[in-house]
C-alpha positions as a Markdown table, in Angstrom:
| # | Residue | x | y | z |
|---|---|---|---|---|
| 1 | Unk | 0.0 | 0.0 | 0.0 |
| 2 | Unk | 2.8 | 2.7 | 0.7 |
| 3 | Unk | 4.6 | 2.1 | -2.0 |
| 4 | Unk | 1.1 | 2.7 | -4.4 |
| 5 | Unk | 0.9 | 5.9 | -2.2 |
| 6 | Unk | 4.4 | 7.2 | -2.6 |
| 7 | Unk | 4.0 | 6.1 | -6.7 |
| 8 | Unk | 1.1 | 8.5 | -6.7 |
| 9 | Unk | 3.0 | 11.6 | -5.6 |
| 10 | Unk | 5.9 | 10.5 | -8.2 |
| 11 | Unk | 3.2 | 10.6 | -10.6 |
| 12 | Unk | 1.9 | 14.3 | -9.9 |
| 13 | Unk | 1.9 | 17.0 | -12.8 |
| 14 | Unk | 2.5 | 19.1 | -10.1 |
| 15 | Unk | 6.6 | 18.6 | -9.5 |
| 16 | Unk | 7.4 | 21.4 | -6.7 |
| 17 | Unk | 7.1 | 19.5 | -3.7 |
| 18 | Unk | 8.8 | 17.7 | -1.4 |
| 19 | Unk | 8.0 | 14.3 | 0.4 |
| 20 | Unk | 8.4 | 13.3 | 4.2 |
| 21 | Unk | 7.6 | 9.8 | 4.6 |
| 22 | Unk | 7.0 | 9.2 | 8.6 |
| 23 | Unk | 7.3 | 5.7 | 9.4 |
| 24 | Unk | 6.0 | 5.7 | 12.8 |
| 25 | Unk | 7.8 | 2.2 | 14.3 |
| 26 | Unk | 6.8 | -0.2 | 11.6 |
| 27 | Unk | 8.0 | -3.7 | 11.6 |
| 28 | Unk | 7.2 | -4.5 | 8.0 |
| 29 | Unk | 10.5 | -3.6 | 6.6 |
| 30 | Unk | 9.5 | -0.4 | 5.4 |
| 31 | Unk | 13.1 | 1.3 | 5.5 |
| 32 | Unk | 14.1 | -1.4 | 2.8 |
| 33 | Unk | 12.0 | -0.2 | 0.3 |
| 34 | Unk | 14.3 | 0.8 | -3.5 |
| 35 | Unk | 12.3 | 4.8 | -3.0 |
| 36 | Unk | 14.2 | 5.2 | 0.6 |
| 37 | Unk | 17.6 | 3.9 | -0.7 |
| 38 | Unk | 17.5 | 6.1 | -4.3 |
| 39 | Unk | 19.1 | 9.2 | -3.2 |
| 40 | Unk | 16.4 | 11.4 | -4.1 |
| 41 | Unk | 17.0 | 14.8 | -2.6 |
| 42 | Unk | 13.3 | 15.5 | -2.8 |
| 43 | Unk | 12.2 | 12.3 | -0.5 |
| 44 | Unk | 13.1 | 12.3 | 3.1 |
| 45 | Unk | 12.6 | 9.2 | 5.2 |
| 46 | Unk | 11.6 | 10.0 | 9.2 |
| 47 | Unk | 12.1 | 7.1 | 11.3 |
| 48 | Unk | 10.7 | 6.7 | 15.0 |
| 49 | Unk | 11.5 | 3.5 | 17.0 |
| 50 | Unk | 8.1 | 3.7 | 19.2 |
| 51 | Unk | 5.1 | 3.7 | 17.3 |
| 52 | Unk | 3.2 | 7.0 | 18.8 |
| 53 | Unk | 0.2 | 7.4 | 16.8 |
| 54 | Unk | -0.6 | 9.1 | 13.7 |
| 55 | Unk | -1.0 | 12.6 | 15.1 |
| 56 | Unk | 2.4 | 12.3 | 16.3 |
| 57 | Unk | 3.3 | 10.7 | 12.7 |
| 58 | Unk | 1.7 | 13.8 | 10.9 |
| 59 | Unk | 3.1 | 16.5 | 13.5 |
| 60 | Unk | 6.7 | 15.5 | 13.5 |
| 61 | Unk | 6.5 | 15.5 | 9.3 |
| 62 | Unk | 4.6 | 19.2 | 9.3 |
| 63 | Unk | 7.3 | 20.2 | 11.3 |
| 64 | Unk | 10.3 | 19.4 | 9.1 |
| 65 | Unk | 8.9 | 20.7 | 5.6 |
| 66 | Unk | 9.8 | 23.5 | 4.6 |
| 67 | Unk | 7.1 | 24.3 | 1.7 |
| 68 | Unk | 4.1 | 26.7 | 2.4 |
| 69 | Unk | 1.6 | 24.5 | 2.3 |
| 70 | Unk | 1.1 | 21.2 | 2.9 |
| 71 | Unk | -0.9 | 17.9 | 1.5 |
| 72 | Unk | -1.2 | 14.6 | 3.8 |
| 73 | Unk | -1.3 | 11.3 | 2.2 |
| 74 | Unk | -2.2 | 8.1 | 4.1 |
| 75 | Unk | -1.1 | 5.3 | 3.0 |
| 76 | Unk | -3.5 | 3.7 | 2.1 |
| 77 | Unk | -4.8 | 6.2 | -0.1 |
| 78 | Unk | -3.6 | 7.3 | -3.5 |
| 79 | Unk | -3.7 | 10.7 | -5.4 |
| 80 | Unk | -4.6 | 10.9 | -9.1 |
| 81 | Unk | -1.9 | 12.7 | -11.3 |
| 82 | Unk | -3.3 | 16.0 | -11.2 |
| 83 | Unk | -4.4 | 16.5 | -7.6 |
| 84 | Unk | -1.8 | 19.3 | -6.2 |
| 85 | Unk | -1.5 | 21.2 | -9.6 |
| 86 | Unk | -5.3 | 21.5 | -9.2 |
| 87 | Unk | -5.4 | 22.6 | -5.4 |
| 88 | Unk | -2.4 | 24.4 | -5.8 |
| 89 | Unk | -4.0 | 26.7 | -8.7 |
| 90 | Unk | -7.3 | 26.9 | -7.2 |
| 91 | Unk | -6.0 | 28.1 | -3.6 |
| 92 | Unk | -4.5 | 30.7 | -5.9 |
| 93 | Unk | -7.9 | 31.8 | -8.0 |
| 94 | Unk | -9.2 | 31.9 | -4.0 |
| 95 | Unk | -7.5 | 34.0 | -2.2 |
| 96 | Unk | -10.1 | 33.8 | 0.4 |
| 97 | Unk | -9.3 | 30.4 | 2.0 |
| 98 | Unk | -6.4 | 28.8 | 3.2 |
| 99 | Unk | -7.9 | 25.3 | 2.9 |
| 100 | Unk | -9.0 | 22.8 | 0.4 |
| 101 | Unk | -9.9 | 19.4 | 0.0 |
| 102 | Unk | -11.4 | 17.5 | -3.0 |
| 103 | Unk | -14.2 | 14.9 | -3.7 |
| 104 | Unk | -12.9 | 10.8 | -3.4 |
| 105 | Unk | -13.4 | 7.8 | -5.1 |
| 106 | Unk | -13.8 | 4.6 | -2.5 |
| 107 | Unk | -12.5 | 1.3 | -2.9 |
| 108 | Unk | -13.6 | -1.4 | -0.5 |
| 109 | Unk | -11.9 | -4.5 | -0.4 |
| 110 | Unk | -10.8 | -4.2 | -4.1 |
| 111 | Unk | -13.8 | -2.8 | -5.4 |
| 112 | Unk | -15.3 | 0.5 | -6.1 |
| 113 | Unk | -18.8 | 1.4 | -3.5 |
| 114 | Unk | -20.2 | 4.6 | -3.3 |
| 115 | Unk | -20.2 | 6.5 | -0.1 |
| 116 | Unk | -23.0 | 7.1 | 2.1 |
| 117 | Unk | -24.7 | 10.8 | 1.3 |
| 118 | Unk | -24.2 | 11.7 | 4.6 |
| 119 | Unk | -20.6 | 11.8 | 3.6 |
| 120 | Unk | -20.7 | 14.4 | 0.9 |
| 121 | Unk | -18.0 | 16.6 | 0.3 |
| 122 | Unk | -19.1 | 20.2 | 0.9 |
| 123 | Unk | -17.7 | 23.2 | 1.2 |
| 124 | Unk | -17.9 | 26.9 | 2.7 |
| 125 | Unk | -18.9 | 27.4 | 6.1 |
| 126 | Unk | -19.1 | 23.5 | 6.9 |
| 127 | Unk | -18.9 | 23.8 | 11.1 |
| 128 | Unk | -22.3 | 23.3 | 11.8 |
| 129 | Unk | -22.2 | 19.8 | 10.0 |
| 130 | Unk | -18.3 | 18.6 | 11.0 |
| 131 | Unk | -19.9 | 18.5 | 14.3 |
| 132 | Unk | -21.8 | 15.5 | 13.7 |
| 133 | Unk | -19.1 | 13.3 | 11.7 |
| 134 | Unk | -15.7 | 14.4 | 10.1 |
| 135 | Unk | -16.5 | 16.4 | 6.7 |
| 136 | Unk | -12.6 | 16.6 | 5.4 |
| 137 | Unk | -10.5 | 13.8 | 4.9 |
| 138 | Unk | -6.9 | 14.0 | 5.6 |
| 139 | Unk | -5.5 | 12.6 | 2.2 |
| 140 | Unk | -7.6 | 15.3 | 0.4 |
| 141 | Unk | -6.3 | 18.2 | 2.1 |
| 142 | Unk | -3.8 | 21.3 | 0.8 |
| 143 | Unk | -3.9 | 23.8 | 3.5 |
| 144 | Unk | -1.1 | 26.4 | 4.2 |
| 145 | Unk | 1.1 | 25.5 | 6.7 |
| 146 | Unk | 1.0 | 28.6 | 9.0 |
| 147 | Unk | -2.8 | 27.6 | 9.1 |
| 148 | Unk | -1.7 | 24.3 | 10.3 |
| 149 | Unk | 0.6 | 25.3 | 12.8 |
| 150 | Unk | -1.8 | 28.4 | 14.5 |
| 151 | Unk | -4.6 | 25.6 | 14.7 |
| 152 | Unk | -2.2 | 23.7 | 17.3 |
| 153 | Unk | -2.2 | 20.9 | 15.0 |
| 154 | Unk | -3.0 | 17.5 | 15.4 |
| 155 | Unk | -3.7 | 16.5 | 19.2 |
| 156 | Unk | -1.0 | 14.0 | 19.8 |
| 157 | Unk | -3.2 | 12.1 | 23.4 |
| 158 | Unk | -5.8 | 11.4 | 20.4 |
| 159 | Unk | -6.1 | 7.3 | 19.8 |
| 160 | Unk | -8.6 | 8.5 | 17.4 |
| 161 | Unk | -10.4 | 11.2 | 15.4 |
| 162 | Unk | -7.3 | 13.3 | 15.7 |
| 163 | Unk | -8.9 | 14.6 | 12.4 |
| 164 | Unk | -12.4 | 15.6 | 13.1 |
| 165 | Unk | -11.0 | 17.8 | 16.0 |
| 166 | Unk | -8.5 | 19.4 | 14.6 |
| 167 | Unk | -10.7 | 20.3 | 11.5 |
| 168 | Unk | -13.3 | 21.8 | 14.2 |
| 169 | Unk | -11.0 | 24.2 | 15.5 |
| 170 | Unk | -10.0 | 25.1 | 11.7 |
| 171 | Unk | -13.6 | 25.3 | 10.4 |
| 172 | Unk | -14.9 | 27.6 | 13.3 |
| 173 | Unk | -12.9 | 30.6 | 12.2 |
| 174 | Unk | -12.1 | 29.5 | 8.2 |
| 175 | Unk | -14.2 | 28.3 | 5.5 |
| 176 | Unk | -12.8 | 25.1 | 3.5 |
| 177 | Unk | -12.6 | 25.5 | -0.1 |
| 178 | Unk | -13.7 | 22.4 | -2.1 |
| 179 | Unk | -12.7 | 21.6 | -5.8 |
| 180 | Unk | -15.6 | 19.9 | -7.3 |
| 181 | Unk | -13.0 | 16.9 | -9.1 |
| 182 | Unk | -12.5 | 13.2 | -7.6 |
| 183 | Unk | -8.3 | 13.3 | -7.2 |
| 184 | Unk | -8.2 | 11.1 | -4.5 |
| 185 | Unk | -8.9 | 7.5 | -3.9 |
| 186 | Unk | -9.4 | 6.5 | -0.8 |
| 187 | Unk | -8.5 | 2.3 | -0.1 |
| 188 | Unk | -10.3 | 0.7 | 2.8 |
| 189 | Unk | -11.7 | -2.8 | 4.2 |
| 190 | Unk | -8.0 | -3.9 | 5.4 |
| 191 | Unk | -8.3 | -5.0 | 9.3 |
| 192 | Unk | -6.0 | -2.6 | 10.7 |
| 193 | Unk | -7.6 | 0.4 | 9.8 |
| 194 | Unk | -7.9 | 2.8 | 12.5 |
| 195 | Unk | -11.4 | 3.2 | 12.3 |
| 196 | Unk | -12.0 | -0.5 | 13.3 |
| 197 | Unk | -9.7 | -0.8 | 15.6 |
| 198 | Unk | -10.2 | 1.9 | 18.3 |
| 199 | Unk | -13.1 | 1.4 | 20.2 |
| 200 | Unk | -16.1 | 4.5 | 21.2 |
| 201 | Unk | -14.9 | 6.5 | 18.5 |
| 202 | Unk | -18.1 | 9.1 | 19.9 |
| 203 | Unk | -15.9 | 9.6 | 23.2 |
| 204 | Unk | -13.2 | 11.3 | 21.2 |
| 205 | Unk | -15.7 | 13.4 | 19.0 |
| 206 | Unk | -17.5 | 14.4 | 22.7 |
| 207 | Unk | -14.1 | 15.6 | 24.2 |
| 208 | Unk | -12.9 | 17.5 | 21.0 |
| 209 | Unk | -16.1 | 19.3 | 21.6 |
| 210 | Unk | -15.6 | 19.7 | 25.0 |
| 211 | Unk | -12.3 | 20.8 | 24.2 |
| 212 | Unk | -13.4 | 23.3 | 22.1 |
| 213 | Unk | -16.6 | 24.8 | 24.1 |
| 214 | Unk | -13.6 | 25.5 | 26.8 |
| 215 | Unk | -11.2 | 27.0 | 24.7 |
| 216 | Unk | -13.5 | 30.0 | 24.0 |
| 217 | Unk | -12.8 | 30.0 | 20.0 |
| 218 | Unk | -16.8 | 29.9 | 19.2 |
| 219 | Unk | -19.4 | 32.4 | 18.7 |
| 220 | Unk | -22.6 | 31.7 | 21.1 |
| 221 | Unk | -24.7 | 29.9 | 17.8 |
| 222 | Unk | -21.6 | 27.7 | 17.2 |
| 223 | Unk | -21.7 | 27.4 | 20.8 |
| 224 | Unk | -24.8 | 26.7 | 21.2 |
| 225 | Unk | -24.6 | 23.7 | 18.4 |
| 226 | Unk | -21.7 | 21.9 | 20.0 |
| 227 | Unk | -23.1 | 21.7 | 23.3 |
| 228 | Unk | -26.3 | 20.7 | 21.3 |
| 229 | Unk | -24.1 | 18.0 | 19.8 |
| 230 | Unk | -22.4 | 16.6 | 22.8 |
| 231 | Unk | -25.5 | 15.8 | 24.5 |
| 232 | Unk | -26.9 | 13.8 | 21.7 |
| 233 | Unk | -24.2 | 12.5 | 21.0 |
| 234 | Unk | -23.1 | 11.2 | 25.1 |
| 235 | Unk | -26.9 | 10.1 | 24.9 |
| 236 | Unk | -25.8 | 7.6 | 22.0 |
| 237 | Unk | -22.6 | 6.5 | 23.7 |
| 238 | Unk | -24.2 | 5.8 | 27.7 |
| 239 | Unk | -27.2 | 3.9 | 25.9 |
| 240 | Unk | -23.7 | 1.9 | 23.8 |
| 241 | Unk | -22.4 | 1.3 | 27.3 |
| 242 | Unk | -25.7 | 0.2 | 29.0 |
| 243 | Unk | -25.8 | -2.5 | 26.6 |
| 244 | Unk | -22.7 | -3.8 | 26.9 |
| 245 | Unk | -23.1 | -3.8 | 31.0 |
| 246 | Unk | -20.4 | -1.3 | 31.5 |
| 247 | Unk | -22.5 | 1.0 | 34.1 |
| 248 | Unk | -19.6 | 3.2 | 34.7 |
| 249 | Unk | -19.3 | 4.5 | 31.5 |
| 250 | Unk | -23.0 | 4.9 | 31.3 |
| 251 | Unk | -23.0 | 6.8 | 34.0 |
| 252 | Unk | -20.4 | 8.9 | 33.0 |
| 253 | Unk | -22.0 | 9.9 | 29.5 |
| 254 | Unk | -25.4 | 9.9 | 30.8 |
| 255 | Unk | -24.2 | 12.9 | 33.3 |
| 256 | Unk | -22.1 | 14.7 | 30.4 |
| 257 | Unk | -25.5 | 14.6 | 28.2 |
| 258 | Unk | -27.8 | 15.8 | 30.8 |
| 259 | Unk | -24.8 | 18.8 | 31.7 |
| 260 | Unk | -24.9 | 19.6 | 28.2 |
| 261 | Unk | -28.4 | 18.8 | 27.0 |
């Protein structure tokens, strides 16, 4: 998979960039592969002994590039050829956002699905609605990199949607641009995908919004809609709990949805 990932950056019309590969304390013999061992000037390979988590994958990368903006790229995902020339020219025709992401093909187990409406790509003012599941995907994102940075980044004590909260505290003060063109293709179904390995991923969306509410970013309406959000969504998680017989963490949810609902 990461060598289809890093093929699709080769492949880019686009040919100003550079590429940080983190490898975030694999065992697979990653650091054997021909791309690492080419001496390409423009690929740099960032090696960690302890695996730390993908937020701390994606921060330590951000941190050594030295372009002024940046593109993530799981690896499991691919870019078509075109992706960055098109972002790259469109934040330019926009000067009015500093963020942009771009419609996705998915590919489940091999073969093409389509994704759920709920999943749309929008863009604009897309707050109110990246409260109740994560709206931008990593893989389709070219965002400056002071952006990034004044944002705080990704929250490294995240197991999980380190990407929903992150995008919160970018999309309550900026509106995300979206180019109306499938460049990415997003691979999925394999069983260590984070998604479906993390547990409760709702108690990481309910303390990003916590998060938030405290850090006194939002307006009262977008205010008002998060705390709306937590409680609905803490009411889902306790009556998760209940069922499993885990009356602590019912307990715990049910009390955070009747503070906030």
């Amino acid at each position: 998979m990461l060598e289809r990932a890093i093929r699709s950056v080769l492949a880019q019309t686009f040919t100003d960039w550079e590429m940080i590969v983190v490898d975030d304390g694999s065992t697979d013999g990653t650091a054997d592969l021909p791309v690492f061992n080419s001496g390409r000037l423009d690929i740099r390979y960032l090696r960690f002994d302890e695996n730390r988590g993908v937020s701390f994958a994606r921060n330590r990368g951000v941190e050594r590039a030295s372009a002024p903006l940046i593109a993530f790229l799981d690896s499991d995902d691919e870019w078509l050829p075109r992706k960055l020339e098109k972002q790259v020219r469109w934040l330019d025709d926009h000067p009015g956002f500093r963020i942009v992401q771009t419609r996705e093909h998915w590919v489940r187990n091999g073969r093409r699905v389509n994704p759920p409406a709920t999943h749309e790509k929008i863009g604009g003012d897309i707050f109110a609605q990246s409260l109740k599941r994560c709206m931008v995907t990593p893989s389709s994102v070219v965002l400056e990199r002071s952006l990034f940075a004044a944002s705080g980044g990704f929250n490294e004590t995240f197991a999980a949607c380190e990407d929903y909260d992150l995008w919160l505290r970018i999309t309550c003060r900026y509106p995300v641009g979206l180019l109306d063109e499938y460049l990415l293709t997003r691979h999925g179904g394999h069983a260590d995908q984070l998604s479906s390995t993390v547990p409760v991923l709702d108690g990481f969306r309910i303390r990003s919004m916590m998060d938030l509410l405290l850090s006194g970013a939002l307006s009262d309406d977008q205010a008002a809609r998060t705390r709306a959000m937590i409680a609905s969504k803490a009411r889902v998680v306790a009556q998760g709990c209940k069922k499993r017989g885990n009356e602590d963490d019912y307990e715990r949810y049910q009390r955070i949805a009747d503070c906030y609902g």
